[in-house]
ChimeraX commands (.cxc) that place a marker at each C-alpha (Angstrom):
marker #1 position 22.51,58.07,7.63 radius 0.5
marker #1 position 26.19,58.30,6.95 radius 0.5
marker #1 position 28.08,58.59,3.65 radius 0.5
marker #1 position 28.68,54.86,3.76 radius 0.5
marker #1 position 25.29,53.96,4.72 radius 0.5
marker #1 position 23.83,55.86,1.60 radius 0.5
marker #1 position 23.59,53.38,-2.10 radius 0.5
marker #1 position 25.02,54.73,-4.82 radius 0.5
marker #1 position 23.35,56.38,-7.24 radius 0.5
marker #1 position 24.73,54.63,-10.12 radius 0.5
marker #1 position 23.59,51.48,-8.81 radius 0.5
marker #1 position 20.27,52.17,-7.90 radius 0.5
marker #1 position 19.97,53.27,-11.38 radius 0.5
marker #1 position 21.98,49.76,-12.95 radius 0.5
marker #1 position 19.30,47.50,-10.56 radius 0.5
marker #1 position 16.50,50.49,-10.63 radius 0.5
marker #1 position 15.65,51.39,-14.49 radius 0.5
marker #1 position 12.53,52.87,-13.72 radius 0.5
marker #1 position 14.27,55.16,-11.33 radius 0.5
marker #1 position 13.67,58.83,-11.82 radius 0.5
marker #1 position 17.33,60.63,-12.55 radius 0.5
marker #1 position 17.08,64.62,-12.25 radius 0.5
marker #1 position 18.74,66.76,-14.99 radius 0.5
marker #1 position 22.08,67.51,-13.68 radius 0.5
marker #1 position 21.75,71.53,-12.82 radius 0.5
marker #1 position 22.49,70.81,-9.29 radius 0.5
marker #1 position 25.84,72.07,-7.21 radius 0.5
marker #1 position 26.47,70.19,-3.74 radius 0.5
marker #1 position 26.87,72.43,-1.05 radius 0.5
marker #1 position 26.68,71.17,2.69 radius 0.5
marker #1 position 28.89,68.90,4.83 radius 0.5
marker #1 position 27.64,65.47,3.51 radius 0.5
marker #1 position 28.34,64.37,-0.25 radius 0.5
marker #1 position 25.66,61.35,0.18 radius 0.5
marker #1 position 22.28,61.33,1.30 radius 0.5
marker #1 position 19.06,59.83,0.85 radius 0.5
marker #1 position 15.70,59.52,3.25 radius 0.5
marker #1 position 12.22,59.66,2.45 radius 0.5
marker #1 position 10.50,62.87,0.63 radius 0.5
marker #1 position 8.96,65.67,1.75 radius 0.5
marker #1 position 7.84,68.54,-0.29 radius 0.5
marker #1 position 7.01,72.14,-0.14 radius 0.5
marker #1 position 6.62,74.62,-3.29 radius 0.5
marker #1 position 7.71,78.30,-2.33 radius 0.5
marker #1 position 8.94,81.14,-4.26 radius 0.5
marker #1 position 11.45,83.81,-2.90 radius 0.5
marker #1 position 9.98,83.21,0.59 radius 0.5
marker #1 position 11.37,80.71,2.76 radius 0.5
marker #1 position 8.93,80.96,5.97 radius 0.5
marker #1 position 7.51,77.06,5.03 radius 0.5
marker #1 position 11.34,76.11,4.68 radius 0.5
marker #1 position 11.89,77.71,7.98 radius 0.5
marker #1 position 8.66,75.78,9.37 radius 0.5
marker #1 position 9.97,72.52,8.08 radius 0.5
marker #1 position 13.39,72.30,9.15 radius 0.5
marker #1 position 12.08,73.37,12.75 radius 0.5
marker #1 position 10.01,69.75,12.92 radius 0.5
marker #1 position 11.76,66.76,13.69 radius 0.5
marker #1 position 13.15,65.68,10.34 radius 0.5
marker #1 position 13.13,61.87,11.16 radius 0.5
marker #1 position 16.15,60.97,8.38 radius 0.5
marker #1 position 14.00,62.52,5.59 radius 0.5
marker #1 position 14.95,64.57,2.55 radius 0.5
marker #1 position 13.04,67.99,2.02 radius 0.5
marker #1 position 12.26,69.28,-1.52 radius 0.5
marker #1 position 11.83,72.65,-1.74 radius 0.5
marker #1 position 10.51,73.37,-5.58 radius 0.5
marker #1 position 11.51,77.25,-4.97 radius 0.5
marker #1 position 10.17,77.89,-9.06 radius 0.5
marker #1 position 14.30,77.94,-10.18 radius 0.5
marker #1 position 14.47,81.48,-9.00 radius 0.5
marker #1 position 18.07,82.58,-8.62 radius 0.5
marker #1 position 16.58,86.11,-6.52 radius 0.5
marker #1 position 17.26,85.26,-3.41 radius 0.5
marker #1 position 18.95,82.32,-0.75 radius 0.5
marker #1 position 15.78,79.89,0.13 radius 0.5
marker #1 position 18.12,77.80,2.61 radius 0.5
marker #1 position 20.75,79.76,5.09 radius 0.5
marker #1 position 23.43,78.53,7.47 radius 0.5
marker #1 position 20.80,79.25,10.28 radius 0.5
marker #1 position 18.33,76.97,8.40 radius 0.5
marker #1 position 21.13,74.65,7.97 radius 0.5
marker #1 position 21.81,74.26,11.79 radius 0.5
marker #1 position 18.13,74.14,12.27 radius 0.5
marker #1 position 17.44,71.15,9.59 radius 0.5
marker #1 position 21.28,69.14,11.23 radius 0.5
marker #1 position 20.25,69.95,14.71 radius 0.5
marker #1 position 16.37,68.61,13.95 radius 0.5
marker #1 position 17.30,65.22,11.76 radius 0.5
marker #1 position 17.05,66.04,8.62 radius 0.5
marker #1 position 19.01,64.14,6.06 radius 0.5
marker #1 position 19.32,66.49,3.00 radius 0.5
marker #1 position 17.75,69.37,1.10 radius 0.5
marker #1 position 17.27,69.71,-2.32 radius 0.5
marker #1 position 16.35,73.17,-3.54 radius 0.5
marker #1 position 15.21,74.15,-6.61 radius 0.5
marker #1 position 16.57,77.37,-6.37 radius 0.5
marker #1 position 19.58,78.89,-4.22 radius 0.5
marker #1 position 21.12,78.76,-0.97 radius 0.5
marker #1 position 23.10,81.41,0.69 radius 0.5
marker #1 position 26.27,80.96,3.60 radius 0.5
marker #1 position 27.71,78.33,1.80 radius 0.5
marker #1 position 30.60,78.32,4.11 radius 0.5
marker #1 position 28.39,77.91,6.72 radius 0.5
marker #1 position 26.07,74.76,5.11 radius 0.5
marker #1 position 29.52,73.26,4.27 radius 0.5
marker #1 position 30.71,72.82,7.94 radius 0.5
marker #1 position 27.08,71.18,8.43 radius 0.5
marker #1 position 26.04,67.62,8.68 radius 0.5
marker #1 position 23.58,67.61,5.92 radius 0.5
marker #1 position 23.69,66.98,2.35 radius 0.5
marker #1 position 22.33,70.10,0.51 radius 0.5
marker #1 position 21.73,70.31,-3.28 radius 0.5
marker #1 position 20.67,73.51,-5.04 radius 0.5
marker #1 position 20.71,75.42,-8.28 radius 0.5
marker #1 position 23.42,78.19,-7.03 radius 0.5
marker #1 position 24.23,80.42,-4.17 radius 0.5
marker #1 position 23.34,84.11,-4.13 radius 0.5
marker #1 position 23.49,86.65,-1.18 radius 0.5
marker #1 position 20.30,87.33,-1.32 radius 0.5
marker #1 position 18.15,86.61,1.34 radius 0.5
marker #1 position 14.05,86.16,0.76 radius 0.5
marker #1 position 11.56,88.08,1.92 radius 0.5
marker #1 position 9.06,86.60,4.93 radius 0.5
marker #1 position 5.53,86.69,3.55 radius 0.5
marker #1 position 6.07,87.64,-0.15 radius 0.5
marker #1 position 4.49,84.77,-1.09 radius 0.5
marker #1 position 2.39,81.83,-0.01 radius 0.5
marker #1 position 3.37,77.93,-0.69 radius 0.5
marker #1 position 2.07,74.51,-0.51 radius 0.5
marker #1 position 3.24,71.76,1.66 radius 0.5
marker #1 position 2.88,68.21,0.33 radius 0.5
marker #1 position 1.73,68.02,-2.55 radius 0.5
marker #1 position 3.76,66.59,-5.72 radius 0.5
marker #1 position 6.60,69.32,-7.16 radius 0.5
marker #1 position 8.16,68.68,-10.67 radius 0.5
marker #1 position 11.03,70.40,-11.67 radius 0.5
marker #1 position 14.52,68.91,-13.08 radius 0.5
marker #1 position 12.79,66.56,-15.43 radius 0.5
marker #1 position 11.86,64.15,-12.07 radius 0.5
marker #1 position 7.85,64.47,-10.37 radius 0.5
marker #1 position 9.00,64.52,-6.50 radius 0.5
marker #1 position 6.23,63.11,-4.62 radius 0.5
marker #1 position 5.53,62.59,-0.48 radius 0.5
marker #1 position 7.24,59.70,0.96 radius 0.5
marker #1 position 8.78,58.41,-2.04 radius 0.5
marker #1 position 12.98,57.61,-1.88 radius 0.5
marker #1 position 15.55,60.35,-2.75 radius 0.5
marker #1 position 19.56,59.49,-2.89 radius 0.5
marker #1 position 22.06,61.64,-3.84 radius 0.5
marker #1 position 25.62,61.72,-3.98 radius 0.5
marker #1 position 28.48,63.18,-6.31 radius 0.5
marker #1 position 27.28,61.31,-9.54 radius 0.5
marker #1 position 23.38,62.64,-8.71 radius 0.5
marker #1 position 19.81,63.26,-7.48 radius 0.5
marker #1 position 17.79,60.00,-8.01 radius 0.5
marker #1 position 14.00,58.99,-6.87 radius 0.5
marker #1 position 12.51,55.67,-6.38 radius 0.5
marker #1 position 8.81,54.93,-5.31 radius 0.5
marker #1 position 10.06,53.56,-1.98 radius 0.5
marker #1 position 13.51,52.76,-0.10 radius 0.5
marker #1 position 15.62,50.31,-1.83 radius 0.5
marker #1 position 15.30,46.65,-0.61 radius 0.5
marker link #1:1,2 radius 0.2
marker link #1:2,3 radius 0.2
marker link #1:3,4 radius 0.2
marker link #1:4,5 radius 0.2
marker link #1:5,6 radius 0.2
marker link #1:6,7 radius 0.2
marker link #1:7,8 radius 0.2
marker link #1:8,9 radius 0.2
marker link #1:9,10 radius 0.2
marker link #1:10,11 radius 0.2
marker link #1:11,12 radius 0.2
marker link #1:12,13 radius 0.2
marker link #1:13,14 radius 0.2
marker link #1:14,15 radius 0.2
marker link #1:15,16 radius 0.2
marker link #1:16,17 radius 0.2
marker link #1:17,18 radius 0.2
marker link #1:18,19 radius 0.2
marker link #1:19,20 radius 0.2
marker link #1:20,21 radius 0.2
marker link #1:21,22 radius 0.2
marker link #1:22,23 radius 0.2
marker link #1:23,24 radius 0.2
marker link #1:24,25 radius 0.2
marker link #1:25,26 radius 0.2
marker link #1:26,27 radius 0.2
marker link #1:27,28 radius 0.2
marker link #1:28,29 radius 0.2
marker link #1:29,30 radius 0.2
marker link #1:30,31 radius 0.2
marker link #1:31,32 radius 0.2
marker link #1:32,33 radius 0.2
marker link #1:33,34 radius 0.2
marker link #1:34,35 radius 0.2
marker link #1:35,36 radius 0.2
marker link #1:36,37 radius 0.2
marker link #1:37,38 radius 0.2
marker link #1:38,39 radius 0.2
marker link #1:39,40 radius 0.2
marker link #1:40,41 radius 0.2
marker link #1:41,42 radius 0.2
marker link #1:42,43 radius 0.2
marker link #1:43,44 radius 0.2
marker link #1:44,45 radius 0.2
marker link #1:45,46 radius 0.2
marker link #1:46,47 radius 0.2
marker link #1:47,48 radius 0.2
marker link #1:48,49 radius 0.2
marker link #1:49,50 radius 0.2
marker link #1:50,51 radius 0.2
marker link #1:51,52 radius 0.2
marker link #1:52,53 radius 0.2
marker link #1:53,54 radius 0.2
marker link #1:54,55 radius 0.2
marker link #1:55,56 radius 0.2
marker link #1:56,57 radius 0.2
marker link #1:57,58 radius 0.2
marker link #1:58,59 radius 0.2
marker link #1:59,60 radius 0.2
marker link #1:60,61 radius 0.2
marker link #1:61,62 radius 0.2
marker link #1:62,63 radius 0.2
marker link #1:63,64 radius 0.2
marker link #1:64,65 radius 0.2
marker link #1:65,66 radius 0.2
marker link #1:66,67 radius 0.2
marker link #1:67,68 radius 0.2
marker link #1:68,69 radius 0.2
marker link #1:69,70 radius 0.2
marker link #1:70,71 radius 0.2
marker link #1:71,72 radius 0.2
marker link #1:72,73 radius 0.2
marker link #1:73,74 radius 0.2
marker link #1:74,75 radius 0.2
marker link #1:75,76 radius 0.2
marker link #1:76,77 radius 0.2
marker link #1:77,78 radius 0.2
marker link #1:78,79 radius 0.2
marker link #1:79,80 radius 0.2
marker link #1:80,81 radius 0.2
marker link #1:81,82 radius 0.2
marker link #1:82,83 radius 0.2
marker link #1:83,84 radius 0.2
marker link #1:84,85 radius 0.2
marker link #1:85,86 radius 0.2
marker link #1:86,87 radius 0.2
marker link #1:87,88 radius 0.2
marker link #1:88,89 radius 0.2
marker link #1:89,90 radius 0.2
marker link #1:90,91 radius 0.2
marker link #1:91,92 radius 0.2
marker link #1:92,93 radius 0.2
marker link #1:93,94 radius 0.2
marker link #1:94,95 radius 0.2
marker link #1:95,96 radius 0.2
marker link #1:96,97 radius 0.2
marker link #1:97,98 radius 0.2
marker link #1:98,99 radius 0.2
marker link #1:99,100 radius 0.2
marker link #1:100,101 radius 0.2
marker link #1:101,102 radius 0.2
marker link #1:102,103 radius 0.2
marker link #1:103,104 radius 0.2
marker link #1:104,105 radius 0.2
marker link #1:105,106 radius 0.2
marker link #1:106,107 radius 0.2
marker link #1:107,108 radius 0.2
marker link #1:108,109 radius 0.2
marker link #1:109,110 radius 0.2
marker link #1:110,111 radius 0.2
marker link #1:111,112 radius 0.2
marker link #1:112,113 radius 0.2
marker link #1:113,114 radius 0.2
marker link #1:114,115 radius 0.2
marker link #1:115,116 radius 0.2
marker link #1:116,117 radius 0.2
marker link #1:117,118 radius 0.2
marker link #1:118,119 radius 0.2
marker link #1:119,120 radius 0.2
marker link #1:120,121 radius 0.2
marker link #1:121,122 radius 0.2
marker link #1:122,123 radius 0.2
marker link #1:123,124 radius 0.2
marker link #1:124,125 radius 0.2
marker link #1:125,126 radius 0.2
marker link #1:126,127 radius 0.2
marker link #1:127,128 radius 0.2
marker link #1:128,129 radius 0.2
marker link #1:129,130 radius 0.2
marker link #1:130,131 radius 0.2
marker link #1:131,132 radius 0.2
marker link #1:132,133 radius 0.2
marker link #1:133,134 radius 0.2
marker link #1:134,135 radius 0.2
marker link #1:135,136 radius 0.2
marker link #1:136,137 radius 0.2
marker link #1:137,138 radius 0.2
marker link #1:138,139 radius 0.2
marker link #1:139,140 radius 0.2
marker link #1:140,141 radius 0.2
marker link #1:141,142 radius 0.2
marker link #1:142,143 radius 0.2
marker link #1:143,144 radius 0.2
marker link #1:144,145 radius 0.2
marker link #1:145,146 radius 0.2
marker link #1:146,147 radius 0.2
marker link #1:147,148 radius 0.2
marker link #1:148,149 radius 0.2
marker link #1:149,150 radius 0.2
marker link #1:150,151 radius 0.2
marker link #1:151,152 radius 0.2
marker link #1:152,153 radius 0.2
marker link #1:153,154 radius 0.2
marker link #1:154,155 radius 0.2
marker link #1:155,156 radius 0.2
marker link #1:156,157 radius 0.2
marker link #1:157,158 radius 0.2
marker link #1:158,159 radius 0.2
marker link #1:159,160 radius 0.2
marker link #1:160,161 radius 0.2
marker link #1:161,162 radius 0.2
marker link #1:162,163 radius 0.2
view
């Protein structure tokens, strides 16, 4: 979905009240400004093997959520991981938590929101996660196959796309 393509956020929130709107903590890194797709969810912390896993699949336009606990140890998403989620479909990423190469995920086709960038990178197989299953962080509950948009004003989720 292009730039153009993507609603913006302060309209789905004029014609959406109910419409979840996360804290703003989150910098924009990546090539797109504007993004949205339908969610899916992982919960990690300082390992980003499941992140890895994800952006390998076929993203299919959606937008993966990685609730990485707000640590600010390590890079969850890298410009490899970048390349992986462009070259694979994948509309966006929203980290709670850092990236790392943010040169790189700026020359990339993908929206990207996280808390920071640090150097860092994590460590395989520190620590196990969970794919799927409902991740709160931000003041917003981010569940499977609900509707994420983002662009410069914010992160907003809706139960389904937009009509």
């Amino acid at each position: 979905m292009t730039d153009q393509q993507v609603p913006a956020t302060t309209d789905l929130c004029d014609e959406h009240p109910e419409a979840q709107v996360c804290e703003p903590v989150f910098q924009s890194f990546g090539g797109r400004a504007a993004f949205s797709g339908p969610i899916t969810t992982l919960k990690v912390f300082e390992d980003n093997t499941l992140v890895k896993q994800a952006v390998e699949g076929p993203g299919e336009g959606r937008v993966l959520v990685v609730d990485g606990g707000g640590s600010r140890r390590c890079g969850l998403v890298g410009g490899n991981l970048a390349v992986s989620a462009a070259t694979n479909g994948w509309a966006g990423l929203v980290v709670y938590g850092c990236i790392r190469d943010a040169d790189e995920l700026a020359g990339q086709p993908i929206g990207v929101r996280a808390l920071a960038a640090f150097p860092r990178k994590s460590e395989r197989g520190l620590h196990s996660g969970q794919v799927g299953r409902p991740v709160v962080f931000a003041g917003v509950v981010f569940r499977e196959g609900e509707w994420l948009c983002a662009d410069s004003d914010g992160v907003v989720v809706l139960p389904a796309a937009p009509a």
